[in-house]
C-alpha positions in Angstrom: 97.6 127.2 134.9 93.8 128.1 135.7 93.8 129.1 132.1 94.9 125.9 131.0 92.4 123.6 133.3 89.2 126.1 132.2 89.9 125.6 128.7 90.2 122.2 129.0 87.0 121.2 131.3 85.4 123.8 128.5 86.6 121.9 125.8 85.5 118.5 127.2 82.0 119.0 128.0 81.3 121.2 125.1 82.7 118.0 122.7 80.5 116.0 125.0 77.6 116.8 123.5 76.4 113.9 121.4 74.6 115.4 118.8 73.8 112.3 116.4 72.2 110.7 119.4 69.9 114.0 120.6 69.0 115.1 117.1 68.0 111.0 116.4 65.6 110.8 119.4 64.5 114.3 118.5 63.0 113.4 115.1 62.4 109.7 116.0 64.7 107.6 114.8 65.1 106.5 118.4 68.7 105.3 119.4 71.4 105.7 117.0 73.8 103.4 118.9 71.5 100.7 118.1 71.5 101.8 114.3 74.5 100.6 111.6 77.7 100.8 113.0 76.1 102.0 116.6 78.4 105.2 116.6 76.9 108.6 117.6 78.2 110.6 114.0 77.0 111.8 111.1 78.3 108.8 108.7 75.9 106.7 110.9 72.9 108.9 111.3 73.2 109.1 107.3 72.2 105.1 107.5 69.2 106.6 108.5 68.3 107.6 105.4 67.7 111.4 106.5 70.6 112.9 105.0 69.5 116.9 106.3 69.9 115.2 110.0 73.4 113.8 108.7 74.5 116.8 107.6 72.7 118.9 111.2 75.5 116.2 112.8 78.1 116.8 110.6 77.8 120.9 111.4 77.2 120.6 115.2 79.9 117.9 115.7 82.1 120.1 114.0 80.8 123.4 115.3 81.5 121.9 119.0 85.6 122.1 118.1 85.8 124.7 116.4 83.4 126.4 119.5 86.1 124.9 121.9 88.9 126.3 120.3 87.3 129.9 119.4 86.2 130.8 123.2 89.7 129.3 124.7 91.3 131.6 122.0 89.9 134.6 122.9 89.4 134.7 126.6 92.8 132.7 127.3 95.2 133.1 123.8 96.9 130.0 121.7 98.1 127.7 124.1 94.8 127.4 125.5 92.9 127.2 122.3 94.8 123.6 122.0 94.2 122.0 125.1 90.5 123.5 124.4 90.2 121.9 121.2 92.0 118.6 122.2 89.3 118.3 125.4 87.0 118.8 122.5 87.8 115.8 120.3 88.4 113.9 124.0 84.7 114.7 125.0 83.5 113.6 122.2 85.4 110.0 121.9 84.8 109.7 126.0 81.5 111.4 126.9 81.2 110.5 130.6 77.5 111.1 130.0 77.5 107.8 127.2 79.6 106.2 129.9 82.7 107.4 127.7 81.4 105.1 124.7 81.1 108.3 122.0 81.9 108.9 118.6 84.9 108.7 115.8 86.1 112.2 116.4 86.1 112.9 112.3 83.9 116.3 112.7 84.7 117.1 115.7 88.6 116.9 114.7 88.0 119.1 111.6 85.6 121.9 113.1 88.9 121.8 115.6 91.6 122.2 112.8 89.7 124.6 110.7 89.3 126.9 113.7 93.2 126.7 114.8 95.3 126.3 111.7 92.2 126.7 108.5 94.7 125.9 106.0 95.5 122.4 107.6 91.9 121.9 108.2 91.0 122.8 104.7 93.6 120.1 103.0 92.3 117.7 105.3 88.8 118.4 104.4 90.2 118.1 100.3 91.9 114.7 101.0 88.5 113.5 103.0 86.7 114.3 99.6 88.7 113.0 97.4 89.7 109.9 99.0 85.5 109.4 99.8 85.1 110.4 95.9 87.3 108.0 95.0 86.4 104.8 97.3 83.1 105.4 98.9 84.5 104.7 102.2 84.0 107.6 104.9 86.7 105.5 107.4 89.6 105.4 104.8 88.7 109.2 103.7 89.1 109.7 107.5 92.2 107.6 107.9 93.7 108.9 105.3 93.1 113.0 106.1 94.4 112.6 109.5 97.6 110.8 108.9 99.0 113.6 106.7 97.6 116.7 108.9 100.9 116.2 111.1 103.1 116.8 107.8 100.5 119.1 106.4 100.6 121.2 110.0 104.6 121.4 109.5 105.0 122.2 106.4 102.5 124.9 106.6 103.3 126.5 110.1 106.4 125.1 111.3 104.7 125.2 114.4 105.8 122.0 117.2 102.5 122.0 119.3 100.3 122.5 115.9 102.3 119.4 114.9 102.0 117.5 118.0 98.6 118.3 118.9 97.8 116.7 115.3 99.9 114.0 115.6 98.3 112.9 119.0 94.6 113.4 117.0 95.8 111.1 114.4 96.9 108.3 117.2 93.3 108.7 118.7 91.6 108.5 115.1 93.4 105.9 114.3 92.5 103.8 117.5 88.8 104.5 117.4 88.7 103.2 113.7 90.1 99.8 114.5 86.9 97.7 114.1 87.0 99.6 110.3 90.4 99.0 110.0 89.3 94.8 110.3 86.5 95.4 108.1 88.2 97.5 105.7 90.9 94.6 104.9 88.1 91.9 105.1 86.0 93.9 102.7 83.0 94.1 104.8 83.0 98.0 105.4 80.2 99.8 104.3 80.0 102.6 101.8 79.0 106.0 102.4 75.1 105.9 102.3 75.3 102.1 102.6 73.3 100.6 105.2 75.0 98.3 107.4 
């Protein structure tokens, strides 16, 4: 149990970390909340026109997960490495220290999934490009790659919590996309390098 409740006060504060929102002030841009869509991620911080501190989000967001779930696997095992990379993607949707008004969990959900099941991760990663090739939309690309990671999870490992834990990340994606969701079906989302 101890296990279980260190991996997963691990996993929150290390997804806690807004990155967008340090690296921003950092290289004075100033408050990325107050900035496009006002969310703390790399899709936004690209509306800043400095793709290089998109892409430094991108890899930290990311890199927090897949942290989460690489520590908890090797100090505590498998178990652990999901409630660790769960907390993760929690931390960074609820930051306490943004007064639990984070990001859209995209990164930090596939730095997770490449870390516990790569070849899940991976085909999520493939549908995310293709679907953002296609469209230009960074939301639907993100909609789109988590809804299938459940399937994609049991066909590739058969594995019930693999399936479950992706299942739940899907539910949360999906609720913290619903002002894209509107704007997707009203045609007034913005593309992928569009500013808002």
């Amino acid at each position: 149990m101890m296990d279980f409740i260190v991996s997963a006060l691990g996993g929150y504060i290390l997804g806690s970390i807004p990155f967008g929102l340090v690296l921003c002030f950092m290289f004075g841009y100033g408050d990325i909340r107050a900035i496009g869509s006002g969310n703390i991620g790399a899709t936004n911080v690209l509306r800043t026109g400095n793709k290089l501190l998109a892409l430094a989000t991108l890899i930290l967001d990311s890199g927090k997960g897949a942290a989460a779930v690489l520590i908890a696997h090797y100090f505590f095992g498998g178990e652990s490495a999901i409630i660790a990379g769960f907390l993760a993607l929690i931390g960074h949707l609820y930051p306490v220290w943004l007064k639990f008004k984070g990001g859209k969990g995209v990164a930090t959900t596939l730095g997770t999934l490449l870390a516990l099941a790569p070849y899940v991760g991976l085909v999520a990663c493939a549908i995310w490009l293709g679907m953002a090739a296609v469209f230009r939309y960074s939301s639907l690309a993100a909609l789109t790659a988590v809804i299938a990671t459940p399937i994609i999870a049991h066909l590739l490992y058969q594995d019930a919590n693999l399936s479950g834990l992706c299942a739940a990340i899907s539910v949360l994606i999906w609720i913290k996309h619903r002002a894209n969701i509107k704007r997707l079906m009203a045609g007034e989302e913005p593309k992928i390098g569009q500013k808002k």
